[in-house]
C-alpha positions, 0 to 999 in steps of 0.5 A: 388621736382618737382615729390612732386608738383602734388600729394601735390596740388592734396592734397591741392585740396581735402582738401579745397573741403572738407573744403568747404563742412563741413564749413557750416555745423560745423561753421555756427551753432556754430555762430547761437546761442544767443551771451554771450556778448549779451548787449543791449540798447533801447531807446523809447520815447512818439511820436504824435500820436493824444492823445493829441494836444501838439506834444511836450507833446503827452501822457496822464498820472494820475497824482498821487499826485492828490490821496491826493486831491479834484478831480483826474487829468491827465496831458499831459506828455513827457514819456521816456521808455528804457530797457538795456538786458545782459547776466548774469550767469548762462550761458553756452554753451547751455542756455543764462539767459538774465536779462532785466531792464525797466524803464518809466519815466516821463520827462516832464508835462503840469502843468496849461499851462506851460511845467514842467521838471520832477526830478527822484530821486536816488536809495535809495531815498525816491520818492514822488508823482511826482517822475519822475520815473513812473514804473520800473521792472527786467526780469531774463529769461533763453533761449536756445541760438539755438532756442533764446526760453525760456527754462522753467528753470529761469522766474522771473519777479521783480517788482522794479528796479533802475531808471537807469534801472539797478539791485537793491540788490535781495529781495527774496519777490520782485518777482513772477515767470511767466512761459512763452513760447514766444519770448521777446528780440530776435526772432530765427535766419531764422526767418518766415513769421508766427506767433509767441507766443509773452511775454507780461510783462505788463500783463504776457501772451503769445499772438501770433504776427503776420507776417504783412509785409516785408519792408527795415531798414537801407538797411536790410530786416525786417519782421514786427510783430504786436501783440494785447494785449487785455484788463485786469484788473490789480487788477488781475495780480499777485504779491509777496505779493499776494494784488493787485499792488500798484494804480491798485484799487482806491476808491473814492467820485463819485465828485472826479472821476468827475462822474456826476449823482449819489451822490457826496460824494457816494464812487467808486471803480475802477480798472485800466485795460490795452491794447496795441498794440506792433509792432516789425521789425525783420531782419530775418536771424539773428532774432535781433529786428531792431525797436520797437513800442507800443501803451499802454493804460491803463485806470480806468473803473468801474470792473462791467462796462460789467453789464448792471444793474449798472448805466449808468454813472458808466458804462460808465467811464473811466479816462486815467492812462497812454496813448502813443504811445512809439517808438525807437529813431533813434539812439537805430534803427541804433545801432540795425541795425549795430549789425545786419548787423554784424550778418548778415556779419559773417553768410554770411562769415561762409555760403557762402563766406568762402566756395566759396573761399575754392571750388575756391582754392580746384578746382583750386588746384586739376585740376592743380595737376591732369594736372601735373600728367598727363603731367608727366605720358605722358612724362615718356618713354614706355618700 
């Protein structure tokens, strides 16, 4: 037994060496893929940010019912934004199609000095005015699980969804196709300080964000992105039908906009543009978004305000349409932050502590297999 030992932990020794080599190289690019059980849950909601002098109430949103009336109104508001991403089928070992629904509601008003709660109705339900439920959408999106980039071969973008933000049956007429080669829910895992192409849903661009600053969140490192959404008529963007989104072009007396210098009763037309700002904190090895922010505005003005031959008033113009600065709340960054840091821990274990343990225990193996021997052949007597 004793003449087997040497030559078993030189063995041992060689294959743990070699284990230790080949682990980072086989497991660690099978752990750097986008996750099948992908499921996440982000929560935003409208934070002070000087739009309005009410912190409890710091948007700015039209107030849709007061189409029907004598003059148009905008009320300050307390606006929720949460979007819930899965992984749906088709996928595989290759492509992950990420399905993301999105809803903004409106949660509650300043209706003549007093705070009104808003009602959302249920799925199915006919929705008035002031329904709660301001926008909602569905992002159907394959990517390439190792570069977590869009592969080209699913974009759908639904105009409607749920008010739980969850998938309506499909209408084959309720969507549009957007191409598109920048990131969304994910960044690549090893991340860079660079620049990055960036989705825009609202106005269904690529647009570059930009590596601003490194900084700590909830003890991991995050690379802070910021990309600028510049302005854009919606009455442009496209849709099933072909026609212009639903409250993107509104007529109306000059007396209801409240334009003063032109007639009263003389019709104007305007469109509702829209920019943002979007900022989002990547923790950099894994790529996992750890916290987002965004400033949105979107505004009516008059689609010929860039001619200087139209009258100054109309010129001029602009009415908020909807106007916050919308931020994750604590709880969405610390769950963010604890799928990352489980990320980052199964990396690590793949990438460094596994195979340290492996080179330690190989080493230790071969160099007392290799003293054995040694010892052995030094006692064996000579001829």
């Amino acid at each position: 037994m004793k003449k087997l030992l040497a030559p078993f932990l030189v063995f041992i020794g060689v294959a743990a060496i070699t284990a230790a080599i080949a682990v980072p190289t086989w497991l660690v690019p099978k752990l750097e893929v986008v996750p099948l059980d992908l499921d996440i849950t982000t929560v935003s909601q409208s934070v002070p940010m000087g739009i309005t002098s009410d912190n409890n109430l710091p948007a700015r949103v039209f107030d849709r019912c007061s189409v029907g009336e004598d003059k148009a109104r905008v009320f300050d508001a307390h606006v929720t934004q949460q979007r819930r991403t899965v992984v749906v089928d088709p996928s595989n070992a290759d492509q992950a199609t990420v399905q993301s629904g999105q809803t903004v509601r409106i949660d509650r008003i300043d209706d003549n000095g007093t705070t009104v709660d808003q009602t959302t109705a249920p799925i199915g339900a006919t929705r008035s005015c002031s329904d709660g439920l301001l926008s909602s959408n569905i992002d159907l999106l394959s990517v390439d699980r190792k570069t977590s980039a869009p592969n080209g071969k699913l974009n759908r973008l639904y105009l409607s969804a749920g008010p739980d933000g969850q998938p309506i049956q499909e209408n084959e007429g309720n969507f549009i196709d957007v191409p598109r080669k920048g990131y969304q829910y994910k960044f690549p895992f090893d991340t860079k300080k660079q620049e990055y192409p960036y989705f825009d849903a609202n106005t269904r661009r690529d647009l570059p964000a930009k590596f601003v600053k490194e900084t700590k969140i909830n003890g991991l490192t995050a690379y802070e992105f910021v990309s600028e959404v510049p302005e854009i008529d919606q009455v442009l963007l496209p849709t099933p039908n072909g026609q212009p989104a639903l409250g993107t072009s509104l007529e109306k007396p000059a007396s209801w906009w409240g334009i003063a210098g032109i007639p009263a009763n003389e019709p104007v037309v305007m469109h509702r543009f829209a920019s943002a700002t979007r900022h989002v904190w990547v923790e950099p090895e894994t790529g996992t978004a750890l916290k987002g922010l965004e400033v949105q505005h979107q505004y009516f003005k008059s689609p010929g305000a860039d001619d200087p031959d139209l009258a100054a008033p109309l010129r001029e113009f602009r009415m908020d349409a909807f106007h916050a600065t919308v931020a994750w709340n604590d709880a969405t960054i610390d769950r963010q932050s604890d799928k990352a840091q489980g990320y980052v821990d199964q990396l690590r274990w793949g990438g460094v502590i596994v195979p340290i343990i492996l080179g330690v225990v190989g080493a230790i193996a071969l160099i007392a297999g290799v003293v054995l021997l040694l010892r052995r052949r030094k006692d064996t007597p000579t001829a």
